[in-house]
One Martini backbone bead per residue (centre of mass of N, CA, C, O) as a GRO file, in nm:
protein
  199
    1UNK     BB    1  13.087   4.980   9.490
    2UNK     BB    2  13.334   4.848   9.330
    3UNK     BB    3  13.670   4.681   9.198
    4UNK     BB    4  13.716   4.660   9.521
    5UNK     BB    5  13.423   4.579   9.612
    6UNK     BB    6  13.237   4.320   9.847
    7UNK     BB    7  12.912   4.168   9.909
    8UNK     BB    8  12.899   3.847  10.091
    9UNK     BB    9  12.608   3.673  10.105
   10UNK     BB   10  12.628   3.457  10.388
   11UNK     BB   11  12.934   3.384  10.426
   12UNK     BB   12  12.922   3.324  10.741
   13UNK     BB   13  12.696   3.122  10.834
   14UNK     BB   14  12.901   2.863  10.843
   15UNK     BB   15  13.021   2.989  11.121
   16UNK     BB   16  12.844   3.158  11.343
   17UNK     BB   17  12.828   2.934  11.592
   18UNK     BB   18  13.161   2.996  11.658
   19UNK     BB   19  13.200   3.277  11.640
   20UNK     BB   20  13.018   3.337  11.897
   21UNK     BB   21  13.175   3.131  12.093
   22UNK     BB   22  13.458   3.314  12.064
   23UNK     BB   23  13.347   3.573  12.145
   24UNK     BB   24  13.327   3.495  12.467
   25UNK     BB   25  13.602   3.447  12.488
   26UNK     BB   26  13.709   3.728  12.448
   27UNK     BB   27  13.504   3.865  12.656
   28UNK     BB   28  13.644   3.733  12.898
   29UNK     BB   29  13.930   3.889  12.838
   30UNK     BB   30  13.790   4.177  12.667
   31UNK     BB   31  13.599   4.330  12.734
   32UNK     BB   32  13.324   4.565  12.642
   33UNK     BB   33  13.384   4.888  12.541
   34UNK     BB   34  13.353   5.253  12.581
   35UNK     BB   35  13.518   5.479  12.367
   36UNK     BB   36  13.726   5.792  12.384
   37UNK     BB   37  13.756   6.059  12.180
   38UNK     BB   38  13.988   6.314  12.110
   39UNK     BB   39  13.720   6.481  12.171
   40UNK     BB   40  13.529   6.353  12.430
   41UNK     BB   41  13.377   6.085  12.300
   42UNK     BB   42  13.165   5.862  12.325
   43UNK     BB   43  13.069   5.543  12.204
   44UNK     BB   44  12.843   5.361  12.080
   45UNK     BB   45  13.037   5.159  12.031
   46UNK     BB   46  13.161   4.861  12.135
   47UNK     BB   47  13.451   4.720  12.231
   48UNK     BB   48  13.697   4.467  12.102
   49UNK     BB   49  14.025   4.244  12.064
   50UNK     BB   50  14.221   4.056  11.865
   51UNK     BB   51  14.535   3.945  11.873
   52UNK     BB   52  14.840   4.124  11.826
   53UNK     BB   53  14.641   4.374  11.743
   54UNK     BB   54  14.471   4.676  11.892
   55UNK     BB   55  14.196   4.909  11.867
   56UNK     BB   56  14.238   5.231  11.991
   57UNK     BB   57  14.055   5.485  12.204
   58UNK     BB   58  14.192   5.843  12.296
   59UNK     BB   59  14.284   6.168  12.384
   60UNK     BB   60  14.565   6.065  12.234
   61UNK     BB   61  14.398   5.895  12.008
   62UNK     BB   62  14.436   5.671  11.721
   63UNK     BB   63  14.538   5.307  11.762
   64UNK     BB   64  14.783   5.061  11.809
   65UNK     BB   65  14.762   4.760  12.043
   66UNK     BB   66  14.911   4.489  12.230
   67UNK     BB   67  14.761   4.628  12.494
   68UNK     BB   68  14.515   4.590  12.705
   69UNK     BB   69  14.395   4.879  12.895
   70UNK     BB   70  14.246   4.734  13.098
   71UNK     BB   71  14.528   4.527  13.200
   72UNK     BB   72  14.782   4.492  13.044
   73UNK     BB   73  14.736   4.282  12.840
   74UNK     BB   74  14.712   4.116  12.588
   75UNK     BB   75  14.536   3.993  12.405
   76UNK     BB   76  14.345   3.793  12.241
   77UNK     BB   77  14.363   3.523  12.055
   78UNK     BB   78  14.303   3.431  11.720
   79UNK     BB   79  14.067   3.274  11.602
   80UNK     BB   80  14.083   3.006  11.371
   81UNK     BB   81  13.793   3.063  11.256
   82UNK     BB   82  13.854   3.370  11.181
   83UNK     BB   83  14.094   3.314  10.985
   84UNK     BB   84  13.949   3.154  10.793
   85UNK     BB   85  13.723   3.335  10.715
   86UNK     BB   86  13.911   3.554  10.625
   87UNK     BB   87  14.059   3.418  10.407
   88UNK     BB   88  13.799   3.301  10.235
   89UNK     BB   89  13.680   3.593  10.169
   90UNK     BB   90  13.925   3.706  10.017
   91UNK     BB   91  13.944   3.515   9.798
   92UNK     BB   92  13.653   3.559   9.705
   93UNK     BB   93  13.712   3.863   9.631
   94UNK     BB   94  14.040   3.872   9.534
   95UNK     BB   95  14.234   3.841   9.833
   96UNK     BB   96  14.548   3.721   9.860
   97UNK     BB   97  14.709   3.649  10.116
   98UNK     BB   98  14.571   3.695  10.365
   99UNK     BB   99  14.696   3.818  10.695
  100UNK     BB  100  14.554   3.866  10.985
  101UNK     BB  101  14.656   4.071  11.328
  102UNK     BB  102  14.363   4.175  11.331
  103UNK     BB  103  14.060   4.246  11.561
  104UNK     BB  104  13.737   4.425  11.572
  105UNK     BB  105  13.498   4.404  11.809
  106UNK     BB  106  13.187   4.500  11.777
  107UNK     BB  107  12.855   4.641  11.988
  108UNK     BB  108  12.528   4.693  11.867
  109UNK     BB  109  12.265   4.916  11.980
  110UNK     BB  110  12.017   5.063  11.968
  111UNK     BB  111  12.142   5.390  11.816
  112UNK     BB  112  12.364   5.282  11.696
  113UNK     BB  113  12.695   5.415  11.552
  114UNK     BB  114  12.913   5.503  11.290
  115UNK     BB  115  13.103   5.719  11.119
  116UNK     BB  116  13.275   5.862  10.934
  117UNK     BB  117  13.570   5.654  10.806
  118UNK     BB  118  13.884   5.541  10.803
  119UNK     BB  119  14.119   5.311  10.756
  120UNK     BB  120  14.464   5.428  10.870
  121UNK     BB  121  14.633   5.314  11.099
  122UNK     BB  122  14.791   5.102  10.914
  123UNK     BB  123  15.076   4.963  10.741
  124UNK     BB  124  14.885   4.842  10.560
  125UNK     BB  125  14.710   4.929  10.236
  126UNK     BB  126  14.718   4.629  10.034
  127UNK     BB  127  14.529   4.558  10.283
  128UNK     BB  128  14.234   4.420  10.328
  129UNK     BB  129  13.935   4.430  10.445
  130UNK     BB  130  13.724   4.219  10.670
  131UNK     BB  131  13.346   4.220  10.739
  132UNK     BB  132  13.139   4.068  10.998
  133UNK     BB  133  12.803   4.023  11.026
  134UNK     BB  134  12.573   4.006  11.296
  135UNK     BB  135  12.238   3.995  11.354
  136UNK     BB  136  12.131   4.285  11.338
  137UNK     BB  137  12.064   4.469  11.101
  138UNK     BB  138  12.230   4.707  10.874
  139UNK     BB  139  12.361   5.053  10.698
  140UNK     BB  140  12.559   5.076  10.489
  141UNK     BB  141  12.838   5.325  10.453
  142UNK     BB  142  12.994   5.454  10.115
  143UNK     BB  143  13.215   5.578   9.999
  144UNK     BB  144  13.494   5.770   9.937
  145UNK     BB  145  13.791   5.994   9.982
  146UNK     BB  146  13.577   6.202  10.082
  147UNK     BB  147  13.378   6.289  10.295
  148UNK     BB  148  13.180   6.439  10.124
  149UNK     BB  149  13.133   6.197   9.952
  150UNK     BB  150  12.890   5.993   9.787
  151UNK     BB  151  12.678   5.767   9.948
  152UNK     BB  152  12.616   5.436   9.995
  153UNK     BB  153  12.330   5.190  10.084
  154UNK     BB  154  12.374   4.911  10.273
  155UNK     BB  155  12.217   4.605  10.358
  156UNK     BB  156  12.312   4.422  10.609
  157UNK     BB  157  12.327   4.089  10.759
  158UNK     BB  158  12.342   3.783  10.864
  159UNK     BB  159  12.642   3.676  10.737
  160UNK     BB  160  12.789   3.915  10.610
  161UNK     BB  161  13.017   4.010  10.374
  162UNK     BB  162  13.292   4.271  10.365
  163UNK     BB  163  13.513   4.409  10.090
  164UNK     BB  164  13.819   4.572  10.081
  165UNK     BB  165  14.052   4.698   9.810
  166UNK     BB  166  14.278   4.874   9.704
  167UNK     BB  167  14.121   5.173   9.549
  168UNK     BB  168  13.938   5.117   9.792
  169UNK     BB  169  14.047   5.128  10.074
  170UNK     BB  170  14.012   5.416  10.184
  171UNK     BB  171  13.742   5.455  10.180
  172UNK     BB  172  13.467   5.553  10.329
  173UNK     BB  173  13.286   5.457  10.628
  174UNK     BB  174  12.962   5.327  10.800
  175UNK     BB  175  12.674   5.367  11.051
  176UNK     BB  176  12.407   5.361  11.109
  177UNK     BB  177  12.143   5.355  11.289
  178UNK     BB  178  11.982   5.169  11.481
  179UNK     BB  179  11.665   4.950  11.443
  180UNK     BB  180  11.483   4.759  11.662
  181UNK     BB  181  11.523   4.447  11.489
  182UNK     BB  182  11.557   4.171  11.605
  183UNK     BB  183  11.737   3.885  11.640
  184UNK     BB  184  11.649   3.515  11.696
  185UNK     BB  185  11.951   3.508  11.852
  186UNK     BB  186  12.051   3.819  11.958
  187UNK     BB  187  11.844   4.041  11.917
  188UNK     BB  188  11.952   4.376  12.025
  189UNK     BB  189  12.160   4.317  11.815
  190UNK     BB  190  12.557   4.385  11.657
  191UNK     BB  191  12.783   4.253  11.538
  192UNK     BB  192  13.090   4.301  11.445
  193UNK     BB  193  13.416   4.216  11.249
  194UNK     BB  194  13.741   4.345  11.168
  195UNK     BB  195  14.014   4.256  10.909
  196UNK     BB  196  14.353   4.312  10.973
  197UNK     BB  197  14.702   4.463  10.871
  198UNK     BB  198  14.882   4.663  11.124
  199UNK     BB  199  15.186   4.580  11.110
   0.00000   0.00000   0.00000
């Protein structure tokens, strides 16, 4: 992928069933839903986040904030096994002392996609991105530092796990759409995490 980018294969296993029990308690307190981007278009991909800060997408732009924007308290507390994960992957992949304030959980059904884009809201760019994937397999697009630069297609499985930091840290990624090849657990979806440094 790159000298500063890593695919963890199965790093997340020996967590997935706590990381999911911990997925429903923030989905209890900050619903999965689907935000509008400032282009007027619905995202296919829903999301909620933990931690102290998350990240909002609406008409007036792409940002952090501090309140969930649907009942305006704060987002749910990141829980300690999200944080181990995140600690521990980072250190796997070689970036020290990642301490993360802020994670996106996205939720991926049948014919979802994210098209490319860079992870440049963060005020720590130094900050490498932390990546976990649950679920249905999905198709990871890595590319370069320019939109149109040629990208490189990762299959993605339950429990693997994406680092990216350093010279790599801006390049563009996304995901394919997806399709409906249930998994034994989640079924028709794909869970995916990812953890930043965003204030």
């Amino acid at each position: 992928m790159g000298s500063s980018a890593f695919v963890l294969r199965g790093f997340a296993l020996p967590y997935a069933d706590a990381l999911l029990s911990a997925i429903t308690g923030i989905e209890a307190s900050s619903p999965f839903r689907h935000m509008v981007t400032p282009g007027g278009f619905t995202m296919s991909v829903a999301l909620t986040n933990c931690g102290k800060w998350g990240w909002i997408a609406d008409r007036r732009g792409y940002r952090y904030s501090g309140l969930d924007p649907h009942h305006g308290q704060p987002w749910p507390a990141m829980p300690k096994i999200f944080e181990k994960l995140a600690h521990e992957a980072a250190i796997a992949a070689g970036f020290n002392d990642f301490v993360p304030d802020a994670c996106l959980v996205n939720r991926y059904l049948p014919g979802s996609r994210l098209s490319l884009h860079q992870d440049k809201n963060e005020r720590d760019f130094e900050a490498p991105i932390i990546s976990v994937s649950l679920g249905m397999m999905a198709t990871f697009l890595f590319g370069g530092n320019e939109r149109t630069d040629k990208t490189i297609k990762i299959t993605l499985y339950h429990g693997d796990v994406v680092a990216w930091g350093g010279k790599d840290r801006l390049r563009y990624h996304g995901v394919m759409p997806l399709k409906d090849q249930p998994h034994p657990v989640l079924g028709s979806q794909r869970i995916n995490f990812t953890f930043r440094k965003a204030g």
